[in-house]
C-alpha positions as CSV (number, residue, x, y, z in Angstrom):
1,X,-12.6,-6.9,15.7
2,X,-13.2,-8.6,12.5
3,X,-11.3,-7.9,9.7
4,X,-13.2,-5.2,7.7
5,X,-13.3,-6.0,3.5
6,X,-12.8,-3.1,2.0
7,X,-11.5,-1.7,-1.6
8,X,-7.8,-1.9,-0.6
9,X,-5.1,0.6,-1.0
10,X,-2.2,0.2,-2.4
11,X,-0.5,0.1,1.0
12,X,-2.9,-2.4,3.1
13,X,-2.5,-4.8,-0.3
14,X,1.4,-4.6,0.1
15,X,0.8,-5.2,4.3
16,X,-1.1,-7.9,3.5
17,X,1.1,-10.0,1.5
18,X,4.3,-9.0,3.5
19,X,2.1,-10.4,7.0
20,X,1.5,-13.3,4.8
21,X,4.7,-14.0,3.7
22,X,6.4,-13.1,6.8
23,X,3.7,-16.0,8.6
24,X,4.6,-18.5,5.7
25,X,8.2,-18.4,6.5
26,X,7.6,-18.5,10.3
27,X,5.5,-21.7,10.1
28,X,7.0,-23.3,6.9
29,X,10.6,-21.7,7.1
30,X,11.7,-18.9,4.7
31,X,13.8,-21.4,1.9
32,X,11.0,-20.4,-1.0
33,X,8.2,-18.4,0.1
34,X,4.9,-18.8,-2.3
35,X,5.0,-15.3,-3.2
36,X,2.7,-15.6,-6.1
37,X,0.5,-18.1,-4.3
38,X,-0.6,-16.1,-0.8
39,X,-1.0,-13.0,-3.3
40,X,-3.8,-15.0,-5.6
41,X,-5.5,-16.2,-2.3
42,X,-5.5,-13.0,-1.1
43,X,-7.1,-11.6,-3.8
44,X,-9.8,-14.2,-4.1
45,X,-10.6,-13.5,-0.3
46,X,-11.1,-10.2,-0.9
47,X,-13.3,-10.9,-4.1
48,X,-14.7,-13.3,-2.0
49,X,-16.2,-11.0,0.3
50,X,-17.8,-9.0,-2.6
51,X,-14.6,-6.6,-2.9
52,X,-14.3,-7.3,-7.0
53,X,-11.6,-5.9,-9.3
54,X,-8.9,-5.7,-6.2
55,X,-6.7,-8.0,-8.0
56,X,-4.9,-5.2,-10.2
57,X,-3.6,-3.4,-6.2
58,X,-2.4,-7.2,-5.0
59,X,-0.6,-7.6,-8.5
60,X,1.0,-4.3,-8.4
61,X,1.7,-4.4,-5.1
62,X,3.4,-8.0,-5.1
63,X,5.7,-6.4,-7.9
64,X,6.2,-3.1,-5.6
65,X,7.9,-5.0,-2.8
66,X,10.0,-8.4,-4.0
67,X,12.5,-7.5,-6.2
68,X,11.9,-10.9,-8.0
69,X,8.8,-10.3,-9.0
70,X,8.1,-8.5,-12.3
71,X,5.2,-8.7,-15.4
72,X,5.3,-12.4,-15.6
73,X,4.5,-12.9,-11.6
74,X,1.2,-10.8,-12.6
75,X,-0.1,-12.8,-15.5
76,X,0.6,-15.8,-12.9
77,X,-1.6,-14.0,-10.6
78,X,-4.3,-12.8,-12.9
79,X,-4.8,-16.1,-14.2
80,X,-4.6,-18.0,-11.2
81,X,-7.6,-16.0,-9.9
82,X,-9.4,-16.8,-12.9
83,X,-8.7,-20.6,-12.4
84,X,-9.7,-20.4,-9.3
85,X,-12.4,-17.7,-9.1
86,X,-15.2,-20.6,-8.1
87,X,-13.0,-21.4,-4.6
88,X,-16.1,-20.9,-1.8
89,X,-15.4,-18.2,1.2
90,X,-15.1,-21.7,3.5
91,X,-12.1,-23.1,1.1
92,X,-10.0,-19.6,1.3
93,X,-10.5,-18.9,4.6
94,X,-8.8,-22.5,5.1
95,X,-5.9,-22.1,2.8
96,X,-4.2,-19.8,5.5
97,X,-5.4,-21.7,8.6
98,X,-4.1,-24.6,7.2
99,X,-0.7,-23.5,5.3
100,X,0.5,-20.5,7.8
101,X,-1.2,-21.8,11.1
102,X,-3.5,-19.4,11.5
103,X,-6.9,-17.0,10.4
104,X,-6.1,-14.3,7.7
105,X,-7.5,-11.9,9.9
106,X,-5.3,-13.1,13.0
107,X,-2.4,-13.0,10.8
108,X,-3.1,-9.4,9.4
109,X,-3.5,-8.2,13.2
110,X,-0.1,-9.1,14.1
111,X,1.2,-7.8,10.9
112,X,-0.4,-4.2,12.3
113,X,0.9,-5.2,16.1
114,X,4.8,-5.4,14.3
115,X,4.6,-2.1,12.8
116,X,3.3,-0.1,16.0
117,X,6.1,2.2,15.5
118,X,4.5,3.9,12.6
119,X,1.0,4.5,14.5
120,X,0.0,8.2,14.0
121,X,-3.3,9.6,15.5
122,X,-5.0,11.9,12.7
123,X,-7.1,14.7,14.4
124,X,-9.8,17.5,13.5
125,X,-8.2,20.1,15.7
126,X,-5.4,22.3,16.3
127,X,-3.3,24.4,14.1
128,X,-4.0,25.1,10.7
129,X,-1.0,26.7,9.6
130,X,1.4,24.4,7.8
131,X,5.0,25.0,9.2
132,X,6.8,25.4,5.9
133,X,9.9,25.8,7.2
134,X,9.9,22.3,8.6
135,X,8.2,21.0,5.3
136,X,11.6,22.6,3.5
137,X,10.3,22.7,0.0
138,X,9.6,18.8,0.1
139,X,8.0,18.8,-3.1
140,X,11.4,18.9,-5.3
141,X,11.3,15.1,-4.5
142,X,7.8,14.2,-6.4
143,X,9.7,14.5,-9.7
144,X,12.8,12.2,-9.1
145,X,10.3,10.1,-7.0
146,X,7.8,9.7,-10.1
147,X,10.9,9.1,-12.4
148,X,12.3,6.1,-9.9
149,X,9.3,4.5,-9.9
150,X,8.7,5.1,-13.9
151,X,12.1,3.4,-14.1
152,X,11.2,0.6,-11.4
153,X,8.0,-0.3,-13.5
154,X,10.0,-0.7,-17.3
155,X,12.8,-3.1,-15.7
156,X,9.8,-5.1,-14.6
157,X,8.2,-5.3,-17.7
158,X,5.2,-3.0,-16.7
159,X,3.7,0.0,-18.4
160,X,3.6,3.1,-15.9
161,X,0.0,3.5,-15.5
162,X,-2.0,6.3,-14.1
163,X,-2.5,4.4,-10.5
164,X,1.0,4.2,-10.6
165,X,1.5,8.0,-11.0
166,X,-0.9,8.3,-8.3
167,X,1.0,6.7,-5.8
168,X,3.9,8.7,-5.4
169,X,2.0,11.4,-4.0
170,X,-0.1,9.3,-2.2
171,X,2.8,7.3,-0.1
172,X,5.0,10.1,0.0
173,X,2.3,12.4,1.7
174,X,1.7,9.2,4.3
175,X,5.6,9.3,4.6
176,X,5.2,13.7,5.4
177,X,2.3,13.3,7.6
178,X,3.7,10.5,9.7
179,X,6.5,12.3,10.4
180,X,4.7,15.6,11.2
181,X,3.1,13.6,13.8
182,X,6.5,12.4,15.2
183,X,8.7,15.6,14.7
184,X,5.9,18.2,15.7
185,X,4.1,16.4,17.9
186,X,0.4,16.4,16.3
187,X,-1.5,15.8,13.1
188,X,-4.4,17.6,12.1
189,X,-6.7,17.0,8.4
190,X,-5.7,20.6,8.0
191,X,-2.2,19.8,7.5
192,X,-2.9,16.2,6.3
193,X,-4.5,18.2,3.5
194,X,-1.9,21.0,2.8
195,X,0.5,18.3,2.6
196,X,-1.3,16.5,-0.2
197,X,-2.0,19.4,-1.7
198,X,1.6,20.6,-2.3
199,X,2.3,17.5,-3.6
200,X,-0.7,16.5,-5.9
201,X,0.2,20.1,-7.0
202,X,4.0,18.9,-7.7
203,X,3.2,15.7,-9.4
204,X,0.5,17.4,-12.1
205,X,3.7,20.0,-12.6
206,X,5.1,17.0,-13.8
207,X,3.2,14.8,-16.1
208,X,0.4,15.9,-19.1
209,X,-1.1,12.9,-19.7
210,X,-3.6,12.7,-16.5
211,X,-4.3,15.5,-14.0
212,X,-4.1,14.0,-10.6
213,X,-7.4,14.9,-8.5
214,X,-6.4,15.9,-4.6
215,X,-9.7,14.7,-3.1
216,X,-8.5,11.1,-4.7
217,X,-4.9,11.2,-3.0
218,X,-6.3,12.8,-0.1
219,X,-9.1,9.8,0.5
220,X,-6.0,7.5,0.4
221,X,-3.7,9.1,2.6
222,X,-6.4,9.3,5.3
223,X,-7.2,5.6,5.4
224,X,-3.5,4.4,5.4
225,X,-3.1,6.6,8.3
226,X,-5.5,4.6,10.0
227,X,-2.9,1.5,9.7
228,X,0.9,1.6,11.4
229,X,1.3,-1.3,8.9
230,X,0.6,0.4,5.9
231,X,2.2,3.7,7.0
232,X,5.6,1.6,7.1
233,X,4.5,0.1,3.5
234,X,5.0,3.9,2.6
235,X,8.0,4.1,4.2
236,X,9.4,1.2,2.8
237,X,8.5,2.0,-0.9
238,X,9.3,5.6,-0.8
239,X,13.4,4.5,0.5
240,X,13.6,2.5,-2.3
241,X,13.9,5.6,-4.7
C-alpha cells in the first residue's frame, strides 16, 4: 500500500523523521545525522503531494524529539523549504533513495514494522462504561504534563503555542488508550472518547487563554491509533516529563 499524504499529526511527523534518521544512520553510519536536512525534505514531500502548511508539525516535531535541536534548527528548516520549495516530486522522492538506500515510503513502513509493540485495534463495540478505578484519577498529570512541556518549549527558545497546549492531551490520551487495550484487553471509541474527554476537560481547567475543543483532540487520537509507530511517538514524548 502506498503511502497515503495526509495532514500529519504531530505524532506520524515525529515517526517520520525518527525512521528517517534511524535509516540515515544505518546506511551512512550514525557519526552526524542530518537532522535538520531529512526534516526539510520531508516537509517538501509532503507539500509536494499537495499537503501545504505541514512544515510548522515537522519543525515542532524535530524540536520535540533531539534534545539538540531548539528555535534556531526551525528557522533552518523554515527557510530551507522556502529555498527549496521549487524541488519537483521526481527530485524528493530521489533524495531518500539515493542518501538512505531506499523509498520514503519503504522506509516509513519499516519504521511502523519496528514499533509493532504498540499496535492497538480501536473498535465500535463493547462496553461503554469507563472503568475509573483503573483510570485512577489520571487527569492530575495534564497539569504538571502541560507545565513540562511549557518549560521544554522556553529552554528551546520557542513560544508555547496553542498546538502545543493541544498536544498534551492529545498524546497522553494515545498513551491511556493504548494501555487500556493492553491492560483490559479491548478498546472501544466509547472509551477512546471518555478518555479524551477527562482530559481535554483537565487541560481547559488549566489554561485561559484558549479553550481546547474535544472533537479536535479526539480526531487526533483516533488516527495515531491507527499507527504503532506514532503510538510509541506518544509514549516517548509523554516519559520525557
Amino acid at each position: 500500500m502506498a503511502h497515503k499524504f495526509s495532514f500529519p499529526s504531530r505524532n506520524e511527523a515525529r515517526a517520520i523523521i525518527i525512521a528517517l534518521a534511524k535509516q540515515y544512520a544505518k546506511i551512512n553510519g550514525s557519526g552526524s545525522i542530518p537532522k535538520k536536512e531529512l526534516t526539510t525534505y520531508a516537509a517538501l514531500l509532503y507539500k509536494a503531494n499537495g499537503i501545504g502548511y505541514s512544515s510548522f508539525v515537522f519543525t515542532n516535531a524535530l524540536i520535540d524529539i533531539f534534545s539538540d535541536m531548539n528555535v534556531d534548527s526551525e528557522n533552518y528548516v523554515d527557510n530551507s523549504i522556502m529555498v527549496m520549495s521549487n524541488k519537483s516530486l521526481s527530485d524528493l522522492e530521489q533524495y531518500f533513495v539515493r542518501n538512505l538506500g531506499d523509498s520514503f515510503e519503504n522506509i516509513i513502513k519499516i519504521g511502523v514494522k519496528e514499533s509493532s509493540e504498540f499496535n492497538v485495534q480501536l473498535v465500535t463495540q463493547g462496553s461503554d462504561s469507563l472503568d475509573m478505578s483503573w483510570f485512577n484519577n489520571s487527569n492530575k498529570f495534564i497539569h504538571p504534563l502541560l507545565a513540562g512541556y511549557q518549560s521544554f518549549k522556553k529552554r528551546k527558545g520557542m513560544l508555547f503555542q496553542k498546538d502545543d497546549i493541544k498536544q498534551i492531551p492529545i498524546d497522553y490520551s494515545v498513551v491511556l488508550c493504548c494501555n487500556h487495550y493492553r491492560q483490559k484487553g479491548f478498546l472501544n471509541e466509547s472509551i477512546c472518547s471518555q478518555i479524551v474527554n477527562i482530559l481535554t476537560d483537565a487541560a481547559n481547567e488549566c489554561i485561559n487563554t484558549i479553550t481546547i475543543n474535544p472533537d479536535d483532540i479526539e480526531y487526533f487520537v483516533k488516527h495515531d491509533l491507527e499507527s504503532a509507530a506514532r503510538i510509541s511517538q506518544a509514549f516517548d514524548f509523554i516519559k520525557q516529563f
